[in-house]
N, C-alpha and C positions, 0 to 999 in steps of 0.2 A: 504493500500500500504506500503510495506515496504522499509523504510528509509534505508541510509548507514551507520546511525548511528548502528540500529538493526542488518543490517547485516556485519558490524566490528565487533560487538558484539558476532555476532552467531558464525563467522569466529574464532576466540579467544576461544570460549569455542569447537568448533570443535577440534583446533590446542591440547587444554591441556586436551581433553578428550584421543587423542590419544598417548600423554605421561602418562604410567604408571610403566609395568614392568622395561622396559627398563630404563627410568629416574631411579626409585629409586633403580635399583640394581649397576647404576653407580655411584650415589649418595653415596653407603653403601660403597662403595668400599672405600672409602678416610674416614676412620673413624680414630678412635684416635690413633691407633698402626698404620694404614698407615702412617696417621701427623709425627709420630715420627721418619718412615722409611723415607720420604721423606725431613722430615728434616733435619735428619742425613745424609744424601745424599749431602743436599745443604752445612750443615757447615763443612761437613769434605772435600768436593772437589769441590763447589762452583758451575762457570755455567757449568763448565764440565757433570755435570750429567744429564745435561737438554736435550740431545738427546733423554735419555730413553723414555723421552714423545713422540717421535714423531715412535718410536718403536712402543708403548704400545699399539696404539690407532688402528690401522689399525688389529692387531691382536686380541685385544679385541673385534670389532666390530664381526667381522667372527665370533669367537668363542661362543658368546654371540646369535646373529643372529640363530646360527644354535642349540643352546638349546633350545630359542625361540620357532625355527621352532617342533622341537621332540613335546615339549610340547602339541602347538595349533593345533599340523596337527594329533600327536595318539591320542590325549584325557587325555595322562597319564604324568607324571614326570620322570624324569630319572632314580631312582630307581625301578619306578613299571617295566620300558621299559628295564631295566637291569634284575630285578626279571625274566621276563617274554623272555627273549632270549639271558641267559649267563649264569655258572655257576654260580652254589648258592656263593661257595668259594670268590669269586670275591667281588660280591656286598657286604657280612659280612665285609668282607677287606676295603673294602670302606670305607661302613656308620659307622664302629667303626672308623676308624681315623678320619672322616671327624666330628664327634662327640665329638670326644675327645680333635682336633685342635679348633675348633668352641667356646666350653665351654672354655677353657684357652684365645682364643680370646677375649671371653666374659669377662674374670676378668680383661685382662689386657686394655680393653677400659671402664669398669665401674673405675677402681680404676683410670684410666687417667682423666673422669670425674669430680670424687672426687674430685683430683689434683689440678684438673684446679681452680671448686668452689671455693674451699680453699683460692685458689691464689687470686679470686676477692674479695669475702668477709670473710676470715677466718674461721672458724669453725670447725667441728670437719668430719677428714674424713671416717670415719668410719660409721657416722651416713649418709653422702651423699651418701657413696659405699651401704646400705641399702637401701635408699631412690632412688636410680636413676636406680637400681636392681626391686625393688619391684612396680615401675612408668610404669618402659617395662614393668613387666609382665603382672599387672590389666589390660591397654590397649588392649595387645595381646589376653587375654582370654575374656572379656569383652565386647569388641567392635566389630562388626561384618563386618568381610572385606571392605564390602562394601562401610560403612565410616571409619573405620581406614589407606586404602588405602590411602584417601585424606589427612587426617594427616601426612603420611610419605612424600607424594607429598609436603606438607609445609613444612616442615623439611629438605627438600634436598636447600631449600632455604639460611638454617645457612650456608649450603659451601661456598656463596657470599662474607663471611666474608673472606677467605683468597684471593677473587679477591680484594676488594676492599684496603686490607692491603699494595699491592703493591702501590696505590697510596698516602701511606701516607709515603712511603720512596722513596730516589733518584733510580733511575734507568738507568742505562746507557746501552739504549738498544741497542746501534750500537755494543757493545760488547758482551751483550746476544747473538741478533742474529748470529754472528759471532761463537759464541761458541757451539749455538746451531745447526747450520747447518754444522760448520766444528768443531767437538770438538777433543780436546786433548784424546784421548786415551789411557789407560796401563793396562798393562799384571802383575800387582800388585797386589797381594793375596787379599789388601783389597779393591781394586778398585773393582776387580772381584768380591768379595763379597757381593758390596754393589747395582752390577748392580745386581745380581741373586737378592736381597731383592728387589728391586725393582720390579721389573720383579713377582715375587712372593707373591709381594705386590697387586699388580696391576692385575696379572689375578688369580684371586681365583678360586679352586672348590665350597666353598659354593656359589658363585656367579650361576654356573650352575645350581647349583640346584633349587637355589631361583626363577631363572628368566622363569625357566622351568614349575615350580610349579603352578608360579604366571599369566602364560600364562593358565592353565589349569582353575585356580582359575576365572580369565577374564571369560573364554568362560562358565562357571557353571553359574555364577553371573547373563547371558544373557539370559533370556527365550528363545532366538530364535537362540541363536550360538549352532552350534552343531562342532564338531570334525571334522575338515576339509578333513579325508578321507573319509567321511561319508555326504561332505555336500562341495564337490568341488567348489561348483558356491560363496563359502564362501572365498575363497581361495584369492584372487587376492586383497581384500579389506585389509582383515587381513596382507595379508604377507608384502601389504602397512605400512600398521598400524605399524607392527612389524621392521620393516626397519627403518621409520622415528622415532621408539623410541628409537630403541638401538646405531643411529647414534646419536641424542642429546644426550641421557644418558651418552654413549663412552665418547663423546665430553667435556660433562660437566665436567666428571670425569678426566680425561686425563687434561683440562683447568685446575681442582681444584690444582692436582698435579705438577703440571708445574709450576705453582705460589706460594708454598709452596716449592719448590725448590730454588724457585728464592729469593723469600721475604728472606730468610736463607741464600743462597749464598751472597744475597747485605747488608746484617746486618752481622749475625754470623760471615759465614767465612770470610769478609773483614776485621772484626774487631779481630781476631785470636780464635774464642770461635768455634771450631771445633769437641769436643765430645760431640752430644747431644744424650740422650738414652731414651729419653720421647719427648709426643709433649705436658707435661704441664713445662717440663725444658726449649724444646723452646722457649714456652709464657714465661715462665722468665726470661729468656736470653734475650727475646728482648726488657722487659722493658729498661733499663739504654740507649740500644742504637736507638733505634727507637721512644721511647714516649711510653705513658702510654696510650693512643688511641690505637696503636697497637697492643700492648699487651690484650688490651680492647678485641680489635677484632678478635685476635688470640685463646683467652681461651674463649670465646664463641661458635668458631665455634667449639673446641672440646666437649662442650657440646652439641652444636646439631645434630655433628655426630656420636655422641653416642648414643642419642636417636634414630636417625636411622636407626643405625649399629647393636644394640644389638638387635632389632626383627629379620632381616634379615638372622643375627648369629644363634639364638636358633630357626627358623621356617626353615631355610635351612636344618637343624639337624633334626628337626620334620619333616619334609616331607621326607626327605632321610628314617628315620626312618619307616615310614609309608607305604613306597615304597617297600621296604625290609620285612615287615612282612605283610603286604596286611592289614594293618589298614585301618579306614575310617578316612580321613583329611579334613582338608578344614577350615580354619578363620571364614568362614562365620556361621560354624555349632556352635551350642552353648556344652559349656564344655562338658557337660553328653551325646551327640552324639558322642563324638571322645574323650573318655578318656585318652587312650594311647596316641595320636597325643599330645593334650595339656599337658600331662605328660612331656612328652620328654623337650617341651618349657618351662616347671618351671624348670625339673629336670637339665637341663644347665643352663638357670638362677641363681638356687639357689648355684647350685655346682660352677658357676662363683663369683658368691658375697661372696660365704665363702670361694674361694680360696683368696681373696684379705686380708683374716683377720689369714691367716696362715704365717708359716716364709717363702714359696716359695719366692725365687725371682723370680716379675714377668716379670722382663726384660730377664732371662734364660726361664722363661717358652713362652715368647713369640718366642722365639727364635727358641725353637723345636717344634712351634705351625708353626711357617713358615716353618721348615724343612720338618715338615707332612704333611703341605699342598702342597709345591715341589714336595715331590716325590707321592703322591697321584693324585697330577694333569694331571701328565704325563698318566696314565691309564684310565681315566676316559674320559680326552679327545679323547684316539684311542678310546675307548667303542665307543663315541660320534660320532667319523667322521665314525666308524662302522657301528653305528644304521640310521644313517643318508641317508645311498644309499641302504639301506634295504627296499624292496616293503614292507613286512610285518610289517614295522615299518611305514613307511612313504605313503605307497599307491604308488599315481604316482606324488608325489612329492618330491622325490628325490632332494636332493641339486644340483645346479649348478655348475658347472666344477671351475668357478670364488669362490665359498665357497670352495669347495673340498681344491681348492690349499692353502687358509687364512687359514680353518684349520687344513689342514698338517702343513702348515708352523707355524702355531703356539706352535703346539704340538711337533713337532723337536726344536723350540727354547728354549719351555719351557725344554726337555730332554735336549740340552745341557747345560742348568741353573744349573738343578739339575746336574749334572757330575760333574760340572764348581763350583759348592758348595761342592762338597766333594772332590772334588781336594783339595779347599782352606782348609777345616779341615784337613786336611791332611797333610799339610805344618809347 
């Protein structure tokens, strides 16, 4: 007879069987170049910028949801589903920038790693930008989906580290919320700049890709999952499934953010330290004024979201890549199956790690790494809300009127972002 002990138990490994994609492409999304976007957010205009979170989230969701859906319901990822009903021009356009943003990504969240180490126990960084390069990689090739999913699942756990940081400083939340529900607004070159970074922080193309992939990856993994226009009575479980993860995952994500806003507006900018251009300058900024705890728990969590930012980065790139030239992909396959696919994932990797040991400045290369993923976003999402009301894409699951609208509306906010940033260069 079974107890309620066993079945709490079973109830709990149900619950975190059904967090997967979703969790960790929300998790990736707040990695060490996000840290430093949202940080800069909070020291240079405080809780003013804390709206953005409650933007971000509802549009993330939809967006996110309906890559999900392409992925689990064609069987394919977004590039093959591009390959296969869009000009060739198009997709090359893509997967080169989105390859090229992705790898400069990569340098500038290994070398933030670095950084951080450094900061807790000295050493040399150079040997850590090495060392935290060549850690993803092994993993990534080595490990076969199936358990290295679970790893990245533990990993999205280092994000806690920026919830639990707010309660080691004062917070005055009567004026948070205040701020966050009515905030101050302005039509200030840099204010405008720093919501579009947000905003561009926050809904990535590699994100689509990944989670699209990784929905594909799922249903491979499953002897008995087939491709949901091929296997409809499949449909109703999964798109559960797919729903309850990309709502926590959003969640999470969106949470993580909000709270490295915050933790920053009630330290930094209270205390006047307003330019921050890293998230390991953060961590050190807020030793002298929060304690050495904080600080503790600030440069940690940029090392665990680096570790599960930079697989994310270079398999988001390998799959796109894969999609695009009709490779065979897949984590789960070992090296010498898929040589091209795990090509791609060292080939950014390694060109990540040895950008970090050249004169680029990586705060300028991060800079046009968000610029390309801006305007690259904007296209890839119509592809998206395109492919998505397609019978030959979708079968007879077509999105709902309710997605239709979150991903227009997503897709218009992102285009006026990008406008709204080249206005501001402009200036």
């Amino acid at each position: 007879m079974e107890t309620a002990k066993s079945k709490d138990a079973r109830s709990s490994e149900s619950w975190l069987k059904k967090l997967g994609p979703g969790l960790i492409t929300g998790a990736a999304d707040d990695d060490p170049s996000g840290i430093a976007t949202y940080s800069q957010a909070g020291a240079q205009f405080g809780f003013s910028m804390l709206w953005t979170v409650l933007l971000t989230y509802p549009l993330m969701v939809g967006i996110q949801v309906i890559s999900a859906k392409i992925g689990r319901v064609s069987g394919h990822g977004l590039a093959t589903n591009i390959r296969q009903h869009y000009p060739a021009g198009l997709l090359y356009a893509i997967v080169g920038l989105l390859l090229v943003a992705n790898t400069i990504n990569i340098a500038a969240d290994v070398a933030a790693m670095a950084d951080a180490l450094k900061l807790m126990v000295g050493g040399s960084t150079h040997w850590y930008v090495v060392g935290f390069g060549g850690l993803s990689l092994l993993l990534q090739i080595f490990i076969p989906y199936s358990r290295y999913v679970r790893i990245l699942k533990w990993l999205t756990l280092s994000l806690l580290a920026y919830v639990a940081t707010v309660f080691v400083v004062h917070i005055p939340w009567t004026q948070v919320l205040t701020n966050t529900l009515l905030p101050h607004l302005s039509w200030k070159p840099k204010y405008i700049t720093t919501v579009v970074a947000v905003l561009g922080t926050t809904i990535s193309p590699y994100l689509f890709f990944w989670q699209a992939s990784q929905e594909v990856e799922e249903q491979q993994a499953n002897p008995q999952a087939r491709t949901l226009k091929d296997a409809p009575d499949q449909a109703r479980a999964n798109f559960r499934r797919i729903k309850v993860d990309t709502y926590i995952g959003m969640a999470f994500s969106n949470l993580v953010a909000f709270f490295i806003i915050l933790t920053t507006a009630v330290t930094l900018h209270l205390h006047g330290v307003t330019e921050i251009q890293t998230s390991a300058q953060a961590a050190s900024a807020l030793r002298p004024i929060a304690g050495e705890f904080a600080f503790w728990l600030f440069s940690a969590g940029i090392i665990g979201t680096g570790l599960l930012a930079i697989p994310v980065l270079a398999g988001s790139a390998a799959y796109a890549m894969a999609g695009a030239f009709h490779w065979r992909n897949s984590l789960e396959l070992k090296p010498l199956m898929a040589k091209s696919f795990y090509g791609i994932i060292a080939l950014s990797t390694i060109i990540g790690v040895g950008l970090c040991f050249t004169s680029i400045n990586p705060i300028k290369a991060l800079y046009w790494s968000a610029v390309i993923n801006g305007v690259i976003s904007v296209p890839i999402m119509a592809v998206m809300m395109l492919m998505a009301v397609r019978p030959d894409v979708m079968g007879q699951f077509i999105i709902a009127l309710r997605l239709k609208v979150l991903g227009w509306l997503c897709t218009a906010v992102m285009a006026i972002a990008v406008a709204a940033m080249f206005w501001s260069l402009g200036k």
